[in-house]
N, C-alpha and C positions, 0 to 999 in steps of 0.2 A: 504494500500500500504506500503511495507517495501522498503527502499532505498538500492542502495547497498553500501555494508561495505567496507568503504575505505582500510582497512587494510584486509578483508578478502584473501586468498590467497591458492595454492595448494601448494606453494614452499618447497620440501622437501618431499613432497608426491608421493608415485611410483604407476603408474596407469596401469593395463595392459589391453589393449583396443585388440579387435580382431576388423577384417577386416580393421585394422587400415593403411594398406597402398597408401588406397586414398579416395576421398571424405567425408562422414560425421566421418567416424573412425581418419582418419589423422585433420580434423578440430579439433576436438576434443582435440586431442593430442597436438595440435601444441598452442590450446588456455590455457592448462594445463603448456605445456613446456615454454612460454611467462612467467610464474610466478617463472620460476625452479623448474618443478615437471620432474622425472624420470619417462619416457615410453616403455612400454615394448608395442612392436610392434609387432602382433599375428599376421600372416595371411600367405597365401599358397605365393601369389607373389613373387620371387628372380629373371626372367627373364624378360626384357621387350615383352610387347604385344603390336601390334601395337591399338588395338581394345580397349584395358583397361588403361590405365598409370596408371604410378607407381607403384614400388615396394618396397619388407618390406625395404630394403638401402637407398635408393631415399626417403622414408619416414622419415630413421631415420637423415639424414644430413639434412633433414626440420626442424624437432626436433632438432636436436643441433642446428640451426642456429636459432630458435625463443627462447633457451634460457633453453634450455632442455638437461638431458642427456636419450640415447635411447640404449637401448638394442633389437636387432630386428632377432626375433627367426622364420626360417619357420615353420609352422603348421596349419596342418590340422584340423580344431578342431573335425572333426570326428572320431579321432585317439586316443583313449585314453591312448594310453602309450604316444605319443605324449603334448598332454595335461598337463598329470603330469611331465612332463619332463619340460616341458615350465616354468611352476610353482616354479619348485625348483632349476632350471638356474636365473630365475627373484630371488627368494628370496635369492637366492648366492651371487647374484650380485648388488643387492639396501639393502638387509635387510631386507625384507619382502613385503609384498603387501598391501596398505590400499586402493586402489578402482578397483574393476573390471567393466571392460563397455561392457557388451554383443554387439556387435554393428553388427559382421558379421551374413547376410545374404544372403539367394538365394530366386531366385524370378522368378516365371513363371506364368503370365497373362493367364494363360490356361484355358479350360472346362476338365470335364472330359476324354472324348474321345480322347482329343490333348494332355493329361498329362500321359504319361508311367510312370507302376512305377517307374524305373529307376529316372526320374524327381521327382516323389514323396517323394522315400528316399534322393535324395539329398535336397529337404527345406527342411524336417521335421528330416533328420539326421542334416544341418547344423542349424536351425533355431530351432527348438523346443531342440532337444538331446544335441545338441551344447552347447545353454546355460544353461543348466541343467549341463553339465557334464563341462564346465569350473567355473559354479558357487560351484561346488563339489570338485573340486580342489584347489579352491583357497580358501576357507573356513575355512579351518587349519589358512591359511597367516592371514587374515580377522577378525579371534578370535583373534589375536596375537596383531594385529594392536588394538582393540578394549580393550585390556588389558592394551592396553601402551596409553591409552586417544586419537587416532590417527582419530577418527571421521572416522571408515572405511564404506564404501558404495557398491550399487551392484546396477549400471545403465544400464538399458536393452533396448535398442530400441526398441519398440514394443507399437502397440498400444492398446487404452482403450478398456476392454471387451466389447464389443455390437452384443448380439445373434441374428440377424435379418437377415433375408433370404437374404436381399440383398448385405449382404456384403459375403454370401458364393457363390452365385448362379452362378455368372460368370468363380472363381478359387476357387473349395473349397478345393482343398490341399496345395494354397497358402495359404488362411484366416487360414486354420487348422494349417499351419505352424508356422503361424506370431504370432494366439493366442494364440501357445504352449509357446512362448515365454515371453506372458503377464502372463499366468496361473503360469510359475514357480516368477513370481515377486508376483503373492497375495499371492500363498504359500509360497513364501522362508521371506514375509516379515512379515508373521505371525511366521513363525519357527526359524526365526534367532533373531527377537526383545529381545528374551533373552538374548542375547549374545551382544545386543549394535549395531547391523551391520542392517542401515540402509539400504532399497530395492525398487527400487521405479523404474519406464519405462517412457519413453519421446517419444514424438511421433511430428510429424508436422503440421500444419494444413493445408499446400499448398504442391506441388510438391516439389522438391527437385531436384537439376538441379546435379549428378551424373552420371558417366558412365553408371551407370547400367539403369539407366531413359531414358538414351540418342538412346540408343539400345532398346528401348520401342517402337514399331511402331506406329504412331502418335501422341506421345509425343511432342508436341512446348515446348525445352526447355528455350525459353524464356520466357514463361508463368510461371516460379519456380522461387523460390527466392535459394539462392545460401546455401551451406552449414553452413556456419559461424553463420547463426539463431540457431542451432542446439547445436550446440559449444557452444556460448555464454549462450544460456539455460541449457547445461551442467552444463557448470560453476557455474553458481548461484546455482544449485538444489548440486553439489558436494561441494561448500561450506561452504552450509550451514548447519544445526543441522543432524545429523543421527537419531533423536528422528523422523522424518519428514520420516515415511515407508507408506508403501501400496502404496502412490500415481499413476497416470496412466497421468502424463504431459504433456499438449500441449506445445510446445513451443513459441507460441506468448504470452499467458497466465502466462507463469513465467515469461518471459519479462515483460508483465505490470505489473504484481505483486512488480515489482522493480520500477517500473514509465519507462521505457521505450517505448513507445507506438507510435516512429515512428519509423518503420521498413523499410524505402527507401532503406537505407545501404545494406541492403540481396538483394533487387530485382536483379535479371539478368539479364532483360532490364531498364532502371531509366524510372520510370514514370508509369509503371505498374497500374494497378488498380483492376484487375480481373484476381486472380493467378487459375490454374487448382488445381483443390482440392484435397488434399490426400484422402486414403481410409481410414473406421474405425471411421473417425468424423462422428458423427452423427450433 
């Protein structure tokens, strides 16, 4: 068990996190901006939805107000002029980039037959190509980071590889999407090790009480524990050494790696005891 370091901290560090306008994207940010780390806030949102809250604004006045400065850019991440544009407004405006958090995804519990492509291309453009193509972007900033001792990283929401029938059989263009996103973390964190830029994906081990969960049909989101698990396990893994690549993290599991190992604080109801389980853990 390693404790956590009282002095460790992000303060000073510019983060650019996609889907970062509400739930696990803005925890994130907002647990980053708590230390005075600079967020650069990726995502499509600038209108209110009554169906979704929050937007990249609404995001970034969360960010300043937990202690953060936010730079909050519309973007598609599907768009690659887009992208590069984002990239080199963020490095104008902070200095550079020392962590990217792949964080935005889409999600459709579908079968075959219920999944158009049209839904296809949109996970596997936002979810797989996505973080491919903002990890490709911001790579430049990241070597830059990694030359100046800056401890730069690449955190990917996505879960551990596990090739088992049952985790494609229900949505297999969601799993194909989701573990597009785990595949560019084994390879980006073999390909980038040279270069100092740690790579490494976090994943949950219960539901995740999110908008996008909450539009889940039969989803109890009281059965999830809340975001901030999430966050909080960011935090330690972004921390910590960039020597620390490949990994595929759960997040209860880098909690107790620190000795944390009462997790009440997350639940969404107090008292819980049997959360609904994410996908992907085996």
């Amino acid at each position: 068990m390693t404790e956590v370091n009282p002095t460790a901290s992000l303060k000073g560090k510019t983060l650019f996190i996609t889907g970062a306008s509400r739930g696990i994207g803005l925890a994130i940010a907002k647990r980053a901006a708590a230390d005075g780390a600079n967020i650069v806030i990726v995502a499509k949102t600038t209108d209110l939805n009554p169906k979704l809250p929050g937007t990249i604004y609404s995001a970034a006045k969360e960010v300043e107000a937990a202690g953060g400065r936010a730079l909050a850019l519309a973007v598609d991440i599907r768009d690659d002029d887009a992208v590069f544009a984002a990239v080199a407004k963020a490095a104008a405006t902070f200095g550079g980039i020392d962590i990217l958090v792949n964080n935005a995804s889409a999600i459709s519990l579908t079968n075959t037959e219920a999944t158009p492509m049209k839904r296809f291309d949109l996970m596997n453009g936002v979810n797989a190509r996505g973080t491919y193509l903002c990890t490709m972007a911001c790579l430049p900033e990241l070597k830059k980071s990694a030359a100046a001792g800056r401890n730069p990283q690449v955190l990917t929401m996505s879960p551990p590889l596990s090739m088992q029938t049952h985790w494609f059989q229900n949505h297999t263009a969601y799993s194909m999407a989701k573990y597009g996103m785990s595949m560019c973390t084994l390879g980006h964190a073999g390909e980038f090790k040279k270069y100092g830029i740690g790579v490494n994906s976090l994943w949950p081990r219960t539901a995740i009480a999110t908008a996008a969960m909450q539009m889940i049909p039969g989803v109890d989101v009281a059965l999830c524990r809340k975001p901030e698990i999430l966050s909080d396990a960011a935090w330690l893994i972004l921390t910590g050494s960039n020597a620390n690549t490949g990994n595929f993290y759960i997040d209860d599991t880098v909690l107790a790696a620190h000795g944390i190992t009462d997790l009440e604080k997350y639940s969404v109801t107090p008292g819980t005891k049997h959360f609904i389980p994410d996908f992907f853990v085996d």
